[in-house]
Backbone and ligand atoms as CSV (ligand in chain L), in Angstrom:
chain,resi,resn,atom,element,x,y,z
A,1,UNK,N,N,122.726,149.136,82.939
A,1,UNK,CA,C,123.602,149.164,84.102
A,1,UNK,C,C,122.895,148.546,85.308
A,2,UNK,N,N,123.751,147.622,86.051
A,2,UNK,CA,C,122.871,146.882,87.079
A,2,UNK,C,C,122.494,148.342,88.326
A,3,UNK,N,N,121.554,148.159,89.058
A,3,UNK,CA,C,121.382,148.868,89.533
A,3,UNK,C,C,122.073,149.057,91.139
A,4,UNK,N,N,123.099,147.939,91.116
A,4,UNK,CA,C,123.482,147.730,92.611
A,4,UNK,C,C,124.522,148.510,92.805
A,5,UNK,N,N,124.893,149.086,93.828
A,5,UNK,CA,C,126.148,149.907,94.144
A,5,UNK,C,C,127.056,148.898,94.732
A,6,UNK,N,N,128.221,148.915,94.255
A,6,UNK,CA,C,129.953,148.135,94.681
A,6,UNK,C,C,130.408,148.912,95.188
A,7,UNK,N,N,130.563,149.737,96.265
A,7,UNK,CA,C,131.592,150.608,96.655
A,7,UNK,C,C,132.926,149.998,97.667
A,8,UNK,N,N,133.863,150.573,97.230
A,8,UNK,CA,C,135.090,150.131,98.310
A,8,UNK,C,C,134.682,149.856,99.430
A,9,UNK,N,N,134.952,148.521,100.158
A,9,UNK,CA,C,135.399,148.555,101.623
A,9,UNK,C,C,136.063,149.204,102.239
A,10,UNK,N,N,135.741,149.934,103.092
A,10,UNK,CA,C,136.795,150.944,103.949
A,10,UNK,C,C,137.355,151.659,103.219
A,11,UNK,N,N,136.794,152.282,102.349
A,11,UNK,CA,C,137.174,153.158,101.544
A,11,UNK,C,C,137.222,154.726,102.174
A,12,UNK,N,N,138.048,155.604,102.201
A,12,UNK,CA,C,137.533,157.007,102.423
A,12,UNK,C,C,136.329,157.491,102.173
A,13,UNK,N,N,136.184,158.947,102.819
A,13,UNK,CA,C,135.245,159.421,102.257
A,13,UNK,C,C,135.287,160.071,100.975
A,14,UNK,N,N,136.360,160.171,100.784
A,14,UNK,CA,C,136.739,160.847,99.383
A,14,UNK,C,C,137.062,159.941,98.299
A,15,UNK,N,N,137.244,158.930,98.684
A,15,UNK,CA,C,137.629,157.372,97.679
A,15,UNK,C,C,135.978,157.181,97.256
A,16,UNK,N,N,135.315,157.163,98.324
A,16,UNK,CA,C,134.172,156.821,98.285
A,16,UNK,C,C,133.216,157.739,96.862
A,17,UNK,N,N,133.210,159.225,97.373
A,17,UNK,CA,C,132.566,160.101,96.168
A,17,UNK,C,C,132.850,159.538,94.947
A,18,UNK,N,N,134.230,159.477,95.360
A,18,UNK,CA,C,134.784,159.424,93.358
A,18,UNK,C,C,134.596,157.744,93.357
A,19,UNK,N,N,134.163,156.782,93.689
A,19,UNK,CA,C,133.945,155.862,93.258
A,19,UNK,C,C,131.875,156.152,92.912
A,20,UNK,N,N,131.790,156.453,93.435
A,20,UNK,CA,C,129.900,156.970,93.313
A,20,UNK,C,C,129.506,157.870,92.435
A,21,UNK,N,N,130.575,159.029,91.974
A,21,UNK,CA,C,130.293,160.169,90.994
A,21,UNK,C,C,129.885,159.237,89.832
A,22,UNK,N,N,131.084,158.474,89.231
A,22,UNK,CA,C,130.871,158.127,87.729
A,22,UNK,C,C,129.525,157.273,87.738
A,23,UNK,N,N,129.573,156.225,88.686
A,23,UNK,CA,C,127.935,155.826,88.844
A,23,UNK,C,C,126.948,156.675,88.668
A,24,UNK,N,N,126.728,157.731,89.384
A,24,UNK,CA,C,125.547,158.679,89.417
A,24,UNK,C,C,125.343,159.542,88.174
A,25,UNK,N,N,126.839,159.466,87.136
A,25,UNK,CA,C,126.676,160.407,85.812
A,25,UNK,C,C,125.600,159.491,84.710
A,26,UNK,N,N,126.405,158.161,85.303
A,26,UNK,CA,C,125.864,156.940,83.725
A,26,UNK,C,C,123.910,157.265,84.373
A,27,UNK,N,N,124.019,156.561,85.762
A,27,UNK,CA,C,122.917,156.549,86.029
A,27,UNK,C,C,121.863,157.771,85.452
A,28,UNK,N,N,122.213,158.545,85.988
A,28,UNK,CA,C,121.191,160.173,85.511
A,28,UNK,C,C,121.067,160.835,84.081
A,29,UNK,N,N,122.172,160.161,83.278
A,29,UNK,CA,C,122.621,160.610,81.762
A,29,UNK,C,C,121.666,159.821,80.732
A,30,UNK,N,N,121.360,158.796,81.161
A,30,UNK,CA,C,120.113,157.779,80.718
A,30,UNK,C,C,118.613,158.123,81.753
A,31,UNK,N,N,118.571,159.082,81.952
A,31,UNK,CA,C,117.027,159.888,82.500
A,31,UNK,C,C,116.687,160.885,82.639
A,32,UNK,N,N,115.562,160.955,81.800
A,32,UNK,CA,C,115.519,162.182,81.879
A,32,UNK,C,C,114.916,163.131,82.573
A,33,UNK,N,N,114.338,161.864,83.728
A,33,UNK,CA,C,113.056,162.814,84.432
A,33,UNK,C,C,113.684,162.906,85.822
A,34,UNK,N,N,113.693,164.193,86.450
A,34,UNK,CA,C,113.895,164.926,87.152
A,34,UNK,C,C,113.685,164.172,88.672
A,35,UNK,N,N,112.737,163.463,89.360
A,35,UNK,CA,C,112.165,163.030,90.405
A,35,UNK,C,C,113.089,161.578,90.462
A,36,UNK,N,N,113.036,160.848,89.233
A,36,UNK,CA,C,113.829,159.710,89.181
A,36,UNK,C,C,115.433,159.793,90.053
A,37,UNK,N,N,115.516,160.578,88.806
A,37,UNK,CA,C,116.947,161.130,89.827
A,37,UNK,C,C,117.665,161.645,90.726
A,38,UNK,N,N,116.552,162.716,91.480
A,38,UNK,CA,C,116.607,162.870,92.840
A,38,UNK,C,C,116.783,161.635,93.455
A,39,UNK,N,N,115.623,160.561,93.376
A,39,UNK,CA,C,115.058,159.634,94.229
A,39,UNK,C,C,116.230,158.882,94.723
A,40,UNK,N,N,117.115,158.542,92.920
A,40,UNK,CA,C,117.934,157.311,93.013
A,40,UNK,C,C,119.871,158.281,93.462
A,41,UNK,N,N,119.558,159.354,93.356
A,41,UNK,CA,C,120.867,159.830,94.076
A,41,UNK,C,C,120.882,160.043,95.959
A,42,UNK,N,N,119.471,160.003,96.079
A,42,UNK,CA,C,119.228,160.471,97.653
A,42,UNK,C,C,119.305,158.942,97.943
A,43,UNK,N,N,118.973,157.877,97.519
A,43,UNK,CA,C,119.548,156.335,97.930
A,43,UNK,C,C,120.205,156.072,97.599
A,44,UNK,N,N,121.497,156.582,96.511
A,44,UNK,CA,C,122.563,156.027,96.218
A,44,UNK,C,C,123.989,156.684,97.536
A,45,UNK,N,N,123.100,158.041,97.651
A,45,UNK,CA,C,124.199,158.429,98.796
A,45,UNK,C,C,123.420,158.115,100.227
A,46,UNK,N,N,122.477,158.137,100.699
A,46,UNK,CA,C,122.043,157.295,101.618
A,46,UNK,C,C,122.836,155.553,102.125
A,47,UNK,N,N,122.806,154.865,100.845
A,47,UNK,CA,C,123.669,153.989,101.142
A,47,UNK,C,C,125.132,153.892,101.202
A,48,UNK,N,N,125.957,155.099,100.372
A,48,UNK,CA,C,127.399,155.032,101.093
A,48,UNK,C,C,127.970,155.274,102.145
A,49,UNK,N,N,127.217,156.585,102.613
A,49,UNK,CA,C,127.413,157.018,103.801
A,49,UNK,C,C,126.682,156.725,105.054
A,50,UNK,N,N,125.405,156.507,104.932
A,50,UNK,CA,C,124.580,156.268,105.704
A,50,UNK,C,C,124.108,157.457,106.822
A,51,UNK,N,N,124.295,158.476,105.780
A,51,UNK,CA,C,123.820,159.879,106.377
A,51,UNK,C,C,122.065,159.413,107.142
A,52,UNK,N,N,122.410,160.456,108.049
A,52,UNK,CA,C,120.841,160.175,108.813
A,52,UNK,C,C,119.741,160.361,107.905
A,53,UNK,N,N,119.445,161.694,107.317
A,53,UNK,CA,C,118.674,162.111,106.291
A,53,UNK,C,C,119.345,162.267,105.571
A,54,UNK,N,N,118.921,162.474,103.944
A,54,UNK,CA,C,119.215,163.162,102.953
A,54,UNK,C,C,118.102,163.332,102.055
A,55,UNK,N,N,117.715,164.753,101.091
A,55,UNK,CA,C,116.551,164.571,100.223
A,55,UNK,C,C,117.086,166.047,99.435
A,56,UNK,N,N,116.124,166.070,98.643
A,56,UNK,CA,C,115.356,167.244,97.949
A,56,UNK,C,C,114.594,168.234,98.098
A,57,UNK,N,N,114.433,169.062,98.103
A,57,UNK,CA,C,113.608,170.035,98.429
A,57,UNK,C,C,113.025,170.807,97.035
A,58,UNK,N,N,112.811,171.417,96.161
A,58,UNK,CA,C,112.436,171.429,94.949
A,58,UNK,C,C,111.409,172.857,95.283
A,59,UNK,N,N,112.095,173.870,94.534
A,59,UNK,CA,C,111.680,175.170,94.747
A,59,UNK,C,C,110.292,175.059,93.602
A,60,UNK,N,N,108.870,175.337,94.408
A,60,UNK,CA,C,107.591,175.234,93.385
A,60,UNK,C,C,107.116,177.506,94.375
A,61,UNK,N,N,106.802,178.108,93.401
A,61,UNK,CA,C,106.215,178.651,93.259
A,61,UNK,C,C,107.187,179.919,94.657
A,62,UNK,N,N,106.361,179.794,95.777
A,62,UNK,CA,C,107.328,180.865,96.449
A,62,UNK,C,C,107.995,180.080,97.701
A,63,UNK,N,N,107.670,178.860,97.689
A,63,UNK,CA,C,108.289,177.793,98.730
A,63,UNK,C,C,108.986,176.607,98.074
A,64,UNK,N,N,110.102,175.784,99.329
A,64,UNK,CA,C,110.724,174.882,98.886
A,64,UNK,C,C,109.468,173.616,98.710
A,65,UNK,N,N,109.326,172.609,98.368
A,65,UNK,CA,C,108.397,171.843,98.636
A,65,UNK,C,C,109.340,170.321,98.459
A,66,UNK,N,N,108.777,169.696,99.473
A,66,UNK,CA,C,110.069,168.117,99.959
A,66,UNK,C,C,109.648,167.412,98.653
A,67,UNK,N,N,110.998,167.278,98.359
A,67,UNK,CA,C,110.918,165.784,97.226
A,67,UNK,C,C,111.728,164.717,97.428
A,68,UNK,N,N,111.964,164.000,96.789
A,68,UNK,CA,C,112.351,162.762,96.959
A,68,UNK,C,C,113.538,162.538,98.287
A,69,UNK,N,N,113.292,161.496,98.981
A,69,UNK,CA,C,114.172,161.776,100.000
A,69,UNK,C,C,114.863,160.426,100.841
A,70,UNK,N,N,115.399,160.378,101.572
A,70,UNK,CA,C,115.987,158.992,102.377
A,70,UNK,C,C,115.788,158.876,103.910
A,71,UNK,N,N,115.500,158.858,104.869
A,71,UNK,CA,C,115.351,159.055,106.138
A,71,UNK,C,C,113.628,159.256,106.544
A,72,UNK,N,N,113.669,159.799,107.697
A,72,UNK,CA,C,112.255,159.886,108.630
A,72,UNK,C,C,111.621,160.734,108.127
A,73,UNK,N,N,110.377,161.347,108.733
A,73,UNK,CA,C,109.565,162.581,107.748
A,73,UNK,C,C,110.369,163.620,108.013
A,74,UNK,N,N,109.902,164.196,107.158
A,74,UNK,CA,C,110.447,165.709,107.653
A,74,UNK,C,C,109.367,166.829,106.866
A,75,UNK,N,N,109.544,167.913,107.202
A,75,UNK,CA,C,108.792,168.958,106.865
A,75,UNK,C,C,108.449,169.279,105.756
A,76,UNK,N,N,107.481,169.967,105.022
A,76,UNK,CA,C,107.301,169.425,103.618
A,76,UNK,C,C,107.435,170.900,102.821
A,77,UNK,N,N,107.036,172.318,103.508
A,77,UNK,CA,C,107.609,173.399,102.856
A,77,UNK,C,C,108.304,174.015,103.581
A,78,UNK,N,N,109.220,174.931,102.967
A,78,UNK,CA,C,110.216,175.774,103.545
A,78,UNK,C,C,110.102,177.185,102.738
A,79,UNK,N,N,109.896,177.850,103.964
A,79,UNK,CA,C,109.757,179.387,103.280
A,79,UNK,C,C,111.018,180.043,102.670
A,80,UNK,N,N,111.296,180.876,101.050
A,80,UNK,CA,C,112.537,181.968,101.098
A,80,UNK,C,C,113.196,181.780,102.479
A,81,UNK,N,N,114.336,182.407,102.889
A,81,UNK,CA,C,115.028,182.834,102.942
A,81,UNK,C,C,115.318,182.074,104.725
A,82,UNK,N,N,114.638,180.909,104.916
A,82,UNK,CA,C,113.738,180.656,106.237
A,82,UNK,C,C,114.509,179.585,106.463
A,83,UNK,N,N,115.023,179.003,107.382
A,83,UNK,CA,C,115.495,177.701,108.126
A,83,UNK,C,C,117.111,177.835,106.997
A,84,UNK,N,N,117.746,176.264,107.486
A,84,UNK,CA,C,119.249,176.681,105.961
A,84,UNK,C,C,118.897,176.316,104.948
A,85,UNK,N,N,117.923,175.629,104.816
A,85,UNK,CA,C,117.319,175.272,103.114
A,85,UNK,C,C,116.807,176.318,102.924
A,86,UNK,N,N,116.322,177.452,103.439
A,86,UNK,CA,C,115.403,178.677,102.736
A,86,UNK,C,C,116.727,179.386,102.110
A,87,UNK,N,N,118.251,179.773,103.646
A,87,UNK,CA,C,118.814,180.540,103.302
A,87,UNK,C,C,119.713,180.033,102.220
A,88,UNK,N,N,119.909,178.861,101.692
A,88,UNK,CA,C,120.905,178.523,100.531
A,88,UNK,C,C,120.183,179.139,99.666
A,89,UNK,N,N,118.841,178.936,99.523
A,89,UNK,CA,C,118.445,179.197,98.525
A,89,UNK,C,C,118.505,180.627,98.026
A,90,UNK,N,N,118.200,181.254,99.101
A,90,UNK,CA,C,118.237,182.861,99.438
A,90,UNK,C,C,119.376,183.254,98.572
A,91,UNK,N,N,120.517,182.621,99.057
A,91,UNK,CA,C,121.773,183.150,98.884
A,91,UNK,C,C,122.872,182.166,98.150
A,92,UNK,N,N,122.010,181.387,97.156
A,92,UNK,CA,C,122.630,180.727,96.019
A,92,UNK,C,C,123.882,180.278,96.265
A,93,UNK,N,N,124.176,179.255,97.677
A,93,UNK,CA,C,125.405,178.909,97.992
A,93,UNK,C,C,125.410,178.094,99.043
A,94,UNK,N,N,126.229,176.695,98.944
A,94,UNK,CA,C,126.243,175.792,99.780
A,94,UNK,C,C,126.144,176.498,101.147
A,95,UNK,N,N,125.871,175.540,101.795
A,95,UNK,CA,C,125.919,176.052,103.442
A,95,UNK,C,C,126.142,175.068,104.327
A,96,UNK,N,N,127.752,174.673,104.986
A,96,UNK,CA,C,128.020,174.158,105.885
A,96,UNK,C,C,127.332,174.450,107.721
A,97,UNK,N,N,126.304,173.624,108.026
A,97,UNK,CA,C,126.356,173.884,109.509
A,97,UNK,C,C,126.753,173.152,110.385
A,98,UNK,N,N,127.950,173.384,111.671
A,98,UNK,CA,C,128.865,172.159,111.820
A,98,UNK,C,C,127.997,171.828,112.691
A,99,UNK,N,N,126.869,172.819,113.950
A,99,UNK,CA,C,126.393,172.624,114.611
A,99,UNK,C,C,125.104,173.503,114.439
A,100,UNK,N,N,123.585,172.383,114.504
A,100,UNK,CA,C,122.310,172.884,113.858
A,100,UNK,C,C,122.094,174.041,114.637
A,101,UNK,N,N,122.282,173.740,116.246
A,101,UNK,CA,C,122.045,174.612,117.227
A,101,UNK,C,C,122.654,176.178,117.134
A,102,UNK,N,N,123.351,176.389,116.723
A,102,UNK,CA,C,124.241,177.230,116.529
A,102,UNK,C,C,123.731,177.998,114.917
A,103,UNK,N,N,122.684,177.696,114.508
A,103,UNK,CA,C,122.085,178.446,113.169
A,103,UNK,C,C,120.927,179.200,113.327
A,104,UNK,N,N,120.940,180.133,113.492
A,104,UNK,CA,C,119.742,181.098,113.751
A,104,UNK,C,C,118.637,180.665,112.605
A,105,UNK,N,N,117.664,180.351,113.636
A,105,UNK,CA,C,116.326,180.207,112.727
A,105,UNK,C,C,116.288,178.143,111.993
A,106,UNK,N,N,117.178,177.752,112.230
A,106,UNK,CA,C,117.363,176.489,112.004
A,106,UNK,C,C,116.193,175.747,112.119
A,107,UNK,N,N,115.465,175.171,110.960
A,107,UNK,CA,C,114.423,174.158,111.168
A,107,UNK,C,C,114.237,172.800,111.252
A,108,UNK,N,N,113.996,172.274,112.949
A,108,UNK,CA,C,114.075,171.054,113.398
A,108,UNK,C,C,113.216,170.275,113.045
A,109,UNK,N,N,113.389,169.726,111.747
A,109,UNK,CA,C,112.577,168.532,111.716
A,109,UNK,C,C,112.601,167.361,112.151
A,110,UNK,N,N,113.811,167.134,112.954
A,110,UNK,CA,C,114.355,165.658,113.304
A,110,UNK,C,C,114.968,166.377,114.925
A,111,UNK,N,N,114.826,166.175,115.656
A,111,UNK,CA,C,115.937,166.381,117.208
A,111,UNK,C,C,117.081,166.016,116.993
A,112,UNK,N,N,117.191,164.739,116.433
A,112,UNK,CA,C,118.365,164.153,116.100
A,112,UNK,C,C,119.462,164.386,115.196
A,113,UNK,N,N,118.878,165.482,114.502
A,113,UNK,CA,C,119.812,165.938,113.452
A,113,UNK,C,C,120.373,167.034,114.468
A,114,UNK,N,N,122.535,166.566,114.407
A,114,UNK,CA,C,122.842,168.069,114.680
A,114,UNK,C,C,123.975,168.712,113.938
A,115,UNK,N,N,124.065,168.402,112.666
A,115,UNK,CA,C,124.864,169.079,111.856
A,115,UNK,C,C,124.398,168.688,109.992
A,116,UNK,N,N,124.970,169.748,109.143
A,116,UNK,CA,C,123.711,169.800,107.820
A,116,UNK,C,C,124.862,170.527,106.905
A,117,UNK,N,N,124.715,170.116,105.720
A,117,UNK,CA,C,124.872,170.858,104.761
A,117,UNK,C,C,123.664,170.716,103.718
A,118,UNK,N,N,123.580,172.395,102.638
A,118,UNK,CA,C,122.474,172.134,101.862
A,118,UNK,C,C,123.113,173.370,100.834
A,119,UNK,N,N,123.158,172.424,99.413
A,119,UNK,CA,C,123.332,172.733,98.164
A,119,UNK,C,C,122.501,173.209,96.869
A,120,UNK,N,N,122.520,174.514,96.763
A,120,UNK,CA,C,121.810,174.566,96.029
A,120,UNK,C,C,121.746,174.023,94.304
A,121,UNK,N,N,120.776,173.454,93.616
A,121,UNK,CA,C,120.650,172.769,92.492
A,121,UNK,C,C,120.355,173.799,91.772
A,122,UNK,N,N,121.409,174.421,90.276
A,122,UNK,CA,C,120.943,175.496,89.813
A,122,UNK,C,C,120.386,175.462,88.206
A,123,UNK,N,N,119.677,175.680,87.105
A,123,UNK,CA,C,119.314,176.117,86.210
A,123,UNK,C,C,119.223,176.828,85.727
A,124,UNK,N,N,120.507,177.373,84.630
A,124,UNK,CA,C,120.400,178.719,83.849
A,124,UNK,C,C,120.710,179.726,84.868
A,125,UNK,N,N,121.228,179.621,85.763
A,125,UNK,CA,C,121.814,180.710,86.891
A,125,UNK,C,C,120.766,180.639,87.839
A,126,UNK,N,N,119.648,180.109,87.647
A,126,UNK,CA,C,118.685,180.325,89.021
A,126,UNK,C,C,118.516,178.743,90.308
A,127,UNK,N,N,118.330,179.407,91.135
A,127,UNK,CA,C,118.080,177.929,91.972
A,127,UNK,C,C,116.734,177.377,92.441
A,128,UNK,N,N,116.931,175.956,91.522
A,128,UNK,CA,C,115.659,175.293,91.444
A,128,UNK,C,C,114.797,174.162,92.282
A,129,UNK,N,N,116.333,173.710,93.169
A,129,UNK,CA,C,115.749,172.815,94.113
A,129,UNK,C,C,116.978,172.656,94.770
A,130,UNK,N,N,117.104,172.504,96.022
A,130,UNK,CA,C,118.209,172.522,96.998
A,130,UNK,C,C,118.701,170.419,97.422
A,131,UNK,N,N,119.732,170.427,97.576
A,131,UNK,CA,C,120.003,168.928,98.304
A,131,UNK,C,C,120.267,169.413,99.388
A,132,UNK,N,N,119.173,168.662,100.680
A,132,UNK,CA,C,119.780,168.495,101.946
A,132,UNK,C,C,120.319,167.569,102.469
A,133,UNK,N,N,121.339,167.535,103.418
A,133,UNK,CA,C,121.710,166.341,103.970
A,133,UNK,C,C,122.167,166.434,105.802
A,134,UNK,N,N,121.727,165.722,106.130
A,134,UNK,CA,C,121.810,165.868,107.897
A,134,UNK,C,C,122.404,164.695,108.400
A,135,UNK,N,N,123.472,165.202,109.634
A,135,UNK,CA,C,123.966,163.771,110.551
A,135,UNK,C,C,123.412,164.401,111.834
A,136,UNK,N,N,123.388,162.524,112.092
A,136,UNK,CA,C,123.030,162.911,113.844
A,136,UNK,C,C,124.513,163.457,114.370
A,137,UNK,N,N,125.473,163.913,113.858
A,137,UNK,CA,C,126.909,163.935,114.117
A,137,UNK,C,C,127.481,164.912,114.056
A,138,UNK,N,N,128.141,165.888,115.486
A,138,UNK,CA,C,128.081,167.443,115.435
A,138,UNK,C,C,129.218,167.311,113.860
A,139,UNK,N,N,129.354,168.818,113.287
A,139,UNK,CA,C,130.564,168.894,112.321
A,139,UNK,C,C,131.116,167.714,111.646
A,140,UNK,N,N,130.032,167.037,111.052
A,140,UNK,CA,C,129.851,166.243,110.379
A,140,UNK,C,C,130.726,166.807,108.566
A,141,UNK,N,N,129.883,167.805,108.559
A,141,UNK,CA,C,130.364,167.864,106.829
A,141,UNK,C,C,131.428,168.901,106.731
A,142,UNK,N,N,132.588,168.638,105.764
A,142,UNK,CA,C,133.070,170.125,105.042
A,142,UNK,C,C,133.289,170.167,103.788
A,143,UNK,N,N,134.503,170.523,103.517
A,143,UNK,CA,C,134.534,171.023,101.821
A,143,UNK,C,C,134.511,169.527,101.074
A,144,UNK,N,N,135.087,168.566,101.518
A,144,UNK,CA,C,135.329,167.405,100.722
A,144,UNK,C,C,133.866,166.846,100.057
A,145,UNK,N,N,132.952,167.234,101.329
A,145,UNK,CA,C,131.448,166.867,101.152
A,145,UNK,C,C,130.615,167.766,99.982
A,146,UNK,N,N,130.900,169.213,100.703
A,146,UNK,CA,C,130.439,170.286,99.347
A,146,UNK,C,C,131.275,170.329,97.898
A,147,UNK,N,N,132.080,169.999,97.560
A,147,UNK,CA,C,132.905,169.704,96.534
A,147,UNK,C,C,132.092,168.455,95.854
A,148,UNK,N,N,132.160,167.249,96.570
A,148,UNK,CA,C,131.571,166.178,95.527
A,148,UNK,C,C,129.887,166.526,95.738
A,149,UNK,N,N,129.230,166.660,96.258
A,149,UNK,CA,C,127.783,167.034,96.692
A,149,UNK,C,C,127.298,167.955,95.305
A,150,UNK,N,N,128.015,169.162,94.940
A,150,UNK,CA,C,127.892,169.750,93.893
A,150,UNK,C,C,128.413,169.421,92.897
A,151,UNK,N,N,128.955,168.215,92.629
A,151,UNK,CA,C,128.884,167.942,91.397
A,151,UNK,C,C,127.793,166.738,91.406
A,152,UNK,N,N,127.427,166.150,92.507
A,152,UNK,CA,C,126.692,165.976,91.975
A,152,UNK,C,C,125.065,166.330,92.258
A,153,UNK,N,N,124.736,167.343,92.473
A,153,UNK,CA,C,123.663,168.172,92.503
A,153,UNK,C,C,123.654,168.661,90.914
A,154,UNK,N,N,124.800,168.888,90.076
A,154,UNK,CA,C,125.261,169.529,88.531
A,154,UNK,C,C,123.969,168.038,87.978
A,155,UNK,N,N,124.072,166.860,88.186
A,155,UNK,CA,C,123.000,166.188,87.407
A,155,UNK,C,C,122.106,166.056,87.710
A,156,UNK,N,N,121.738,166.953,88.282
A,156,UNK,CA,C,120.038,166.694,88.655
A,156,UNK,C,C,119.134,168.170,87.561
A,157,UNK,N,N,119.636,168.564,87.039
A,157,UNK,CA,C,119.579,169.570,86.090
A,157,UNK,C,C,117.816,169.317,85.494
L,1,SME,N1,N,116.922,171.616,108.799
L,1,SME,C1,C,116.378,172.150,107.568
L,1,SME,C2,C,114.981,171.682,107.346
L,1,SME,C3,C,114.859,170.430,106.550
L,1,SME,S1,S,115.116,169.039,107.435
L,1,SME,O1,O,116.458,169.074,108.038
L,1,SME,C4,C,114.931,167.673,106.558
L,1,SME,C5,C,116.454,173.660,107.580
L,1,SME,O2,O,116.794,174.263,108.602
L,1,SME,O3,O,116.149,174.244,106.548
């Protein structure tokens, strides 16, 4: 499969997912390694949307630890239950924030980020590594985003 993305011109955002899902199944269904596919889904949605950040976070031991990712640096562990990547994880469930400011305990790795969602990636019922994604753009994300986001977070397995 060539590796270039075709996506609609002016396509929705929802035209858009479902033109990127079936890409990201072939893509990830032919790999089997775990980092690959972070890498090439955090630049495959990096380039449709052109979200500010987007990455991985990848639960090692009692912290998140940053993996593969698209955007500026950002912080490299995240404690349980700590910033919204700790608490998805905490609490095994997407987490819309329309506004960062407005999240108790919220961890600024960017100023520029002011709205986030973060999905947790699960295995056998447990959660193994979270997808984050940030706009510089208040109430940026909702369900349309967490709907395709988790499916495709489902191949990163
Ligand atoms: N804002 C996140 C930290 C990760 S960065 O946004 C890349 C949080 O509060 O967990």
């Amino acid at each position: 499969m060539s590796e270039d993305l075709y996506l609609p011109y002016g396509a929705s955002k929802e035209e858009t997912y479902q033109a990127l899902l079936p890409r990201l199944q072939v893509l990830t269904a032919g790999e089997p390694d775990l980092i690959a596919n972070m890498a090439n889904i955090s630049s495959a949605l990096k380039e449709a949307f052109e979200f500010f950040w987007i990455g991985f976070y990848r639960v090692i031991d009692d912290r998140l630890v940053l993996g593969p990712f698209q955007g500026s640096l950002a912080c490299t562990r995240i404690s349980y239950g700590k910033g919204v990547c700790g608490t998805a994880w905490k609490e095994g469930r997407t987490l819309i924030v329309p506004d960062v400011n407005q999240f108790p305990g919220h961890i600024a790795c960017n100023n520029l980020s002011r709205s986030e969602i973060v999905l947790p990636v699960k295995k056998n019922g447990l959660v193994t590594a979270v997808l984050d994604v940030d706009s510089d753009r208040l109430n940026h994300f909702d369900e349309t985003d967490a709907f395709y986001l988790e499916k495709i977070c489902a191949l990163v397995r």
